[in-house]
C-alpha positions, 0 to 999 in steps of 0.5 A, a space after each residue: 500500500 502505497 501511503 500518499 500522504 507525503 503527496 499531499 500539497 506537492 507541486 509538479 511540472 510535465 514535460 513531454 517530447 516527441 509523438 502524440 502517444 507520448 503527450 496521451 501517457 503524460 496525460 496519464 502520469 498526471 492523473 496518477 499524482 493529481 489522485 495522489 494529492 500532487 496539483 499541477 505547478 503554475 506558471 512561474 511556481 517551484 515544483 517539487 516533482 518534474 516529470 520529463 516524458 522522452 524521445 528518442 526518434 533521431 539524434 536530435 531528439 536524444 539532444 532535446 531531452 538532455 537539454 530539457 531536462 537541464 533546463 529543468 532542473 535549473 528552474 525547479 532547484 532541489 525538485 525531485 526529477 523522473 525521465 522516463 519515455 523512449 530515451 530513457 528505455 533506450 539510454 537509461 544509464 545515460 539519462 540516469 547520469 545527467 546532475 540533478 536526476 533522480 530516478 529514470 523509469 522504463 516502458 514497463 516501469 512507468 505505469 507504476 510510478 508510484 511505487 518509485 518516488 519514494 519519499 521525493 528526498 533526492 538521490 545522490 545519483 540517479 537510479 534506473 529501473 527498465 525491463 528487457 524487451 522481452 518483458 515490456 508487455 503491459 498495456 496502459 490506457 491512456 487519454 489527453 487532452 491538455 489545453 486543447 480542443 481534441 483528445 488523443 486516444 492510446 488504442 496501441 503500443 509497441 512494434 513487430 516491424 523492426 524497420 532496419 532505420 527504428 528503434 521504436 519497437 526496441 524502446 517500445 515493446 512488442 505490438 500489444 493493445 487493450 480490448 475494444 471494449 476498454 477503449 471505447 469507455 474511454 472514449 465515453 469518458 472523453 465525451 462526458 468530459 466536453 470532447 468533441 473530437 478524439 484522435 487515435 493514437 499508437 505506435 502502430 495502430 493499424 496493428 491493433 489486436 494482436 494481443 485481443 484477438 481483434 481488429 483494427 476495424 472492428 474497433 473503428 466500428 464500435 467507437 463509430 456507434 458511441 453517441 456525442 462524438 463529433 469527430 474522430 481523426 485516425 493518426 498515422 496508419 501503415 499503408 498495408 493495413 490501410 484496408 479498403 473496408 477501412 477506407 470505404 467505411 470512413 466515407 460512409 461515416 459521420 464520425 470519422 473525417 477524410 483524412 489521413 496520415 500515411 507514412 511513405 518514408 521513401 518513394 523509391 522501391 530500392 529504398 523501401 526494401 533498404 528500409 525493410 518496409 512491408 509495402 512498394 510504391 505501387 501500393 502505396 500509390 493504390 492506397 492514394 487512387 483509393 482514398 481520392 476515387 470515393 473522398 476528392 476532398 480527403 487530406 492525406 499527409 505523408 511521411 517521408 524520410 530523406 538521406 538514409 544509407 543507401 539513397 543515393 542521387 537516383 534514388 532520390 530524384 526517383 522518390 522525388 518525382 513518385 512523390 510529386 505524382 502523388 495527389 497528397 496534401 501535405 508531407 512531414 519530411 524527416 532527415 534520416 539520423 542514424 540509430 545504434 543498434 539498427 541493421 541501416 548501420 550495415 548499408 554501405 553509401 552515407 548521404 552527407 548532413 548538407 545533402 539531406 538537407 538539400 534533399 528536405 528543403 525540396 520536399 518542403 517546398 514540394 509540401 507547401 506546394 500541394 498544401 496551398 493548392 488543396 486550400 486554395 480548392 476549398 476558397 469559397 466554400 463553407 465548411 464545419 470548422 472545429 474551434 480551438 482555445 488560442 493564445 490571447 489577443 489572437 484569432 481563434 483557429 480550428 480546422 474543417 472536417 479535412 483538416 483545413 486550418 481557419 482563423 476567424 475573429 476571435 470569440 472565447 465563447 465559440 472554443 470547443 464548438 463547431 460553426 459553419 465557416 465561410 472560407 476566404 483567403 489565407 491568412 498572412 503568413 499562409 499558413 491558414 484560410 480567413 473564414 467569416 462566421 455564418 451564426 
């Protein structure tokens, strides 16, 4: 029996990095202390806990965390500091060695964070507690909102794939989920707390069911049937568990919205099989023609990974073109960094950090291309836009059922609700369409 009373009137803060399934278990880890007793630190204030929730996607993720948590631990002087996430599992007697650090919790380890605090007095060095990968096998259910107007929802954890560039399943865990029946009570959940729409989230969710013996389908079914949702958006989802029943289904739906998040990583077929990805270009291609036959106005966003071992100038330019091919929306480019403990060491050709970065410059001008042309398509219409909680003194924003982001006059008591827009022009910096209320 854990005995809380030393929570009572603590302070902490929460710092998160990376991936939205990240910010949905910090959300978790704060639910934990608050029940203990521990209230969220406001802004300015010392707190006695810090909670840093890692990353450790590419090398520069690995820095942003170091520095987060010196940043830290110089702002809150003698709290008492826990790390856990990706870096941690991967690095942890690394993490463990950064002054200030008290204990550093792996994949396992952090559902029971509890047990692990102590009586928050200071460690003289820090302490690590992770799992071999053979033992990461818990699911822990978890729903975030934050300050935000959507609710990201864990339905997924871990990865079978062991694409030769990642190291997520080996920070991750095998590929486990919860039951259908436990996710869709969280949704309910989300719905009785205010929310409107609630994105899902996993490591690799199209993956769902290995470990309940069911389907990624079946439960976009049964969260389709929960009342008082307004919007569901699917996060990123592999292209061969992109099924057509799926597609078909999220055009048939009220709930779900037309869009999209598919990872390519490389347009170019030698690469994809350098990278150990399970699909080629053609029915990457097949899965766009798809969306686009029975959803025109369906954003896609696309993955992709530029300078990896093995792709050389042809390769590139042959990724490049597929790509500019592709009728997608918009593309979440990535520079290729290399990971210890990955087969992409073994691949001979090594694209210089200038090249990579040419490389992704023309990507991201291809992105903002197709971006602004499927805007541009949409001016003039008026669409249901969800609006979200802003920054004060500034527009209050939200996006359409396609993802299209609007800015309208700002209006604090239409946060959290969907209105009819009409969409005009982008705004000043382009990154959005000035819409005009129609109440």
């Amino acid at each position: 029996m854990i005995d809380t009373t030393i929570f009572q009137d603590k302070t902490a803060v929460y710092y998160t990095l990376g991936c939205k399934l990240n910010f949905s278990e910090t959300s978790t880890i704060g639910k934990v202390l608050r029940e203990a007793g521990v209230r969220t630190a406001r802004k300015g204030e010392k707190a006695d806990i810090c909670v840093v929730n890692t990353c450790s996607v590419t090398e520069v993720a690995d820095k942003k965390c170091r520095q987060a948590i010196h940043r830290l631990v110089k702002q809150h002087p003698g709290a008492f500091v826990v790390v856990t996430g990706c870096y941690a599992q991967l690095k942890p007697g690394v993490v463990a060695e950064i002054e200030g650090v008290d204990i550093v919790l792996g994949a396992e380890q952090k559902k029971d964070l509890l047990l692990y605090l102590g009586n928050l007095q200071k460690h003289e060095s820090g302490e690590a507690y992770t799992s071999a990968l053979k033992d990461i096998r818990s699911f822990v259910p978890s729903c975030s909102r934050g300050d935000r107007t959507r609710y990201f929802l864990k339905v997924q954890d871990g990865c079978d794939y062991f694409c030769s560039y990642c190291t997520i399943p080996l920070a991750r865990g095998r590929s486990r989920n919860g039951t259908i029946t436990s996710i869709v009570e969280q949704a309910r959940l989300a719905v009785a707390d205010g929310g409107k729409e609630i994105v899902l989230t996993g490591v690799n969710i199209g993956d769902f069911g290995k470990s309940t013996n069911e389907t990624f389908f079946d439960l976009v079914k049964a969260l389709d049937c929960i009342e008082g949702v307004e919007r569901y958006r699917i996060s990123s989802i592999e292209p061969n568990l992109l099924t057509d029943e799926i597609i078909e289904f999220v055009s048939r739906s009220h709930s779900f919205m037309p869009h999209f998040h598919i990872p390519l990583q490389s347009g170019s077929d030698e690469v994809l099989k350098l990278m150990r990805r399970r699909y080629d270009t053609e029915l990457f291609a097949s899965k766009v023609r798809k969306i686009k036959e029975i959803m025109p106005d369906a954003f896609i966003g696309v993955d992709v990974i530029v300078g990896t071992r093995g792709e050389t100038e042809e390769y590139f330019e042959e990724a490049y073109e597929f790509i500019k091919s592709l009728d997608v929306t918009q593309l979440h480019v990535f520079s290729y960094s290399e990971r210890p403990d990955t087969q992409a060491l073994k691949i001979d050709h090594v694209v210089t950090p200038e090249e990579k970065h040419r490389r992704s410059q023309r990507l991201l001008e291809l992105s903002d291309e197709k971006t602004r042309a499927f805007y541009a398509r949409h001016i003039g219409q008026t669409m249901p836009v969800l609006l979200e909680h802003s920054k004060p003194g500034a527009p209050i924003h939200g996006f359409t059922a396609n993802y299209i982001r609007v800015e309208v006059p700002r209006n604090d008591e239409l946060d959290n609700q969907v209105v009819s827009v009409l969409l005009g022009d982008f705004n000043e910096d382009r990154t959005a369409l000035q819409g005009t209320l129609l109440l």
